[in-house]
C-alpha positions as CSV (number, residue, x, y, z in Angstrom):
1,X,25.0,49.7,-6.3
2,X,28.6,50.9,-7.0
3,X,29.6,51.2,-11.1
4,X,32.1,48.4,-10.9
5,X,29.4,45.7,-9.5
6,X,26.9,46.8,-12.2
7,X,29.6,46.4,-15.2
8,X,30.2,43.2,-13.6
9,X,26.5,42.3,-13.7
10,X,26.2,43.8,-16.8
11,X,29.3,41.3,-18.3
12,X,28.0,38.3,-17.2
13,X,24.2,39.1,-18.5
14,X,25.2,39.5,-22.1
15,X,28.2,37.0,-21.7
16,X,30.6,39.3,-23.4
17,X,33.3,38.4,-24.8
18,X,35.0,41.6,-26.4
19,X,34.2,45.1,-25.0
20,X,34.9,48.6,-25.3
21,X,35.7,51.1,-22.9
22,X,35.8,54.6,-24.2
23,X,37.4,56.8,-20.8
24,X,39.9,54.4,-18.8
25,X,40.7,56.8,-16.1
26,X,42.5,55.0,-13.5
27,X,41.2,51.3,-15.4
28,X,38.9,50.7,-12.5
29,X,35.7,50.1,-14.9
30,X,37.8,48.0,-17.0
31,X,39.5,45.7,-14.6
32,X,36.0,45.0,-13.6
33,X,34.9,44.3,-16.6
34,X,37.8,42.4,-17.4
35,X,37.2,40.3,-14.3
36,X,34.1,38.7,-15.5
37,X,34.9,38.0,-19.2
38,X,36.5,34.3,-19.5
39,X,39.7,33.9,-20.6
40,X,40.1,34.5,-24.1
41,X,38.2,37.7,-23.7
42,X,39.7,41.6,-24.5
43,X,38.5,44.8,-22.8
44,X,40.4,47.5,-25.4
45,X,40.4,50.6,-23.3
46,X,40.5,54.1,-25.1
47,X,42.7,57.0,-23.1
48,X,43.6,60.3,-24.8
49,X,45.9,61.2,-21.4
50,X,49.1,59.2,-21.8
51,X,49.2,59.7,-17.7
52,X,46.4,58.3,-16.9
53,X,47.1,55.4,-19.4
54,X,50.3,54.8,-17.4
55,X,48.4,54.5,-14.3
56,X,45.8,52.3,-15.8
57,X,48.6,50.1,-16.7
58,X,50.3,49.3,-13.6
59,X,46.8,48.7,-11.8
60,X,46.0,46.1,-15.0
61,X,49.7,44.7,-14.5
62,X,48.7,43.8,-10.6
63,X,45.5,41.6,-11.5
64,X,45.6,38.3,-13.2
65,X,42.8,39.9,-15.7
66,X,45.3,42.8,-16.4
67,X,46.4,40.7,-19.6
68,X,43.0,41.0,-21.1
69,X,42.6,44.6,-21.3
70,X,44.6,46.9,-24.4
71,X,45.1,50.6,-23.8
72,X,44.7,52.4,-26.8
73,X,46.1,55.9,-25.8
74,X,44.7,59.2,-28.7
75,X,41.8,61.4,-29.0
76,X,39.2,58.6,-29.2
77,X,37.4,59.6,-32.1
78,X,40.3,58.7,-34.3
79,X,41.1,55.7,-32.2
80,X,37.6,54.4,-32.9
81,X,37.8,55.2,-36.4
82,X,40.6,52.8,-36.7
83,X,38.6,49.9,-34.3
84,X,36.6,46.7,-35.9
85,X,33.3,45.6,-34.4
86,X,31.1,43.6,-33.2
87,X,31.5,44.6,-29.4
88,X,29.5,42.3,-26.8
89,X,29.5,45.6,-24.9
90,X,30.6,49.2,-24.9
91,X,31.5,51.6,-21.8
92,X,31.3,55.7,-22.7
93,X,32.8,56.8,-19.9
94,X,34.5,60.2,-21.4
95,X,34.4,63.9,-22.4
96,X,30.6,64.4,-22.9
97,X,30.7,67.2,-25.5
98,X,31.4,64.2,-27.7
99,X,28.9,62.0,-26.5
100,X,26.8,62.0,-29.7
101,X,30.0,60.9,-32.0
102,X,30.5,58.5,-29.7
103,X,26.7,57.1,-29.9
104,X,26.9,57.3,-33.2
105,X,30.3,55.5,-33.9
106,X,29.2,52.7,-31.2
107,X,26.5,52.1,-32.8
108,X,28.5,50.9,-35.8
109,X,30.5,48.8,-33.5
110,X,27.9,47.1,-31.4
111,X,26.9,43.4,-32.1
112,X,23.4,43.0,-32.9
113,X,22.6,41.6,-29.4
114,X,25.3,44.1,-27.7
115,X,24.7,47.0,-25.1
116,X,25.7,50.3,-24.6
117,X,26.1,52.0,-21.8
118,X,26.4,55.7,-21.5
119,X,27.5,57.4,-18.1
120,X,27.7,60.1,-16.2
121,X,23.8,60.7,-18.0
122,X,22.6,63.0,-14.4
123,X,19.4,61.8,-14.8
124,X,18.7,64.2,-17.4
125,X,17.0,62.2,-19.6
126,X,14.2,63.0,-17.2
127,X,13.4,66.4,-18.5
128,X,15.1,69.1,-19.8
129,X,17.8,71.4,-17.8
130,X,19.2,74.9,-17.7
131,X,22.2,74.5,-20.6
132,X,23.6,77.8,-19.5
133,X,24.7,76.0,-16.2
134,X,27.0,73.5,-17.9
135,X,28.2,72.9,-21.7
136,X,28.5,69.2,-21.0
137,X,24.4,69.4,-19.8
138,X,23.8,70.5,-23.3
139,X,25.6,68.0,-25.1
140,X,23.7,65.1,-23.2
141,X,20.5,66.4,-23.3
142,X,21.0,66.7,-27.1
143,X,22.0,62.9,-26.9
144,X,18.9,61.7,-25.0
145,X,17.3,63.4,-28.0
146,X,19.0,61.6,-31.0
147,X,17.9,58.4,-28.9
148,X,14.6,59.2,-28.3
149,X,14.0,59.5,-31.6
150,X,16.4,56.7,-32.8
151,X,14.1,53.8,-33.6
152,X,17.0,51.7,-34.0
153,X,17.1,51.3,-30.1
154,X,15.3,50.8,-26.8
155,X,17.0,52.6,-24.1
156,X,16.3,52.5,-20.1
157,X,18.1,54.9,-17.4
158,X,19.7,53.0,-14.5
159,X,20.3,55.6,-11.2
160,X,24.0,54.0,-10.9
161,X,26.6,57.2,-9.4
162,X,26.1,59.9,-11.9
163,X,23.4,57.7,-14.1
164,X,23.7,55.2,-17.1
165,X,22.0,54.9,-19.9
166,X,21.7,51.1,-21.0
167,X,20.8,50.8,-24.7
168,X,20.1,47.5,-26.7
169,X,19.5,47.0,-30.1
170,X,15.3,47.0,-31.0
171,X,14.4,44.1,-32.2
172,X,13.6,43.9,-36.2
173,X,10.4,41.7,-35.2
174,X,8.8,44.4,-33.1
């Protein structure tokens, strides 16, 4: 299954309404999203490289569903400092050195019956890995620690591209 059909899917399971993108890239994720949210939904897209927010842009301006989506262009870290929740969804989709920050701040922002998705996870929540290799390997095995151990949620690893991480909320009757 290609990423953009599993957002999709992922969209119209939790009938989102307003999600998160943290990484637009080129805005391929988020016009997919976009596409399945009805039509008083929002997709607010962070992008800390103004070029790549310009190309976002013009893809969003050629779609019908391009009206939905906000690019918010800054280091996301401060953008999300400055964002409101409750998110149907959120997308981290960005510079995984900062992968925990943006766990933690998501977390904050995530309805109650939300998910989280977490990519680019290279299946090593499956056991540990040689950090020397790769910085970014280190800072996502040290994620898939935190939520191990984070009660708070139930996680599940889904062998989409490079591997996502779909996290829900545990339920306060378990």
């Amino acid at each position: 299954m290609k990423e953009p059909t599993f957002l999709k899917a992922v969209v119209q399971k939790v009938q989102a309404r307003r999600v998160l993108e943290i990484g637009t890239f080129d805005g391929t994720s988020a016009l997919a999203m976009a596409e399945m949210l009805p039509d008083d939904g929002t997709v607010i897209t962070c992008e800390i490289n103004p070029g790549l927010a310009s190309l976002a842009r013009k893809r969003f301006s050629r779609s019908p569903h391009g009206r939905k989506i906000e690019v918010l262009v800054g280091p996301a870290l401060e953008t999300l400092r400055n964002l409101t929740g409750p998110f149907d969804l959120i997308f981290i989709d960005a510079d995984t050195e900062n992968y925990v920050r943006y766990y933690q701040r998501a977390l904050e922002l995530l309805a109650p019956t939300g998910v989280l998705l977490l990519d680019n996870m290279r299946g090593i929540t499956l056991g540990p890995v040689d950090h020397s290799r790769d910085p970014a390997f280190g800072a996502i095995w040290q994620l898939s620690q935190l939520i191990a151990d984070d009660t708070r949620v139930i996680a599940s690893f889904k062998a989409v591209r490079d591997g996502i991480l779909v996290i829900t909320m545990a339920s306060n009757d378990a």
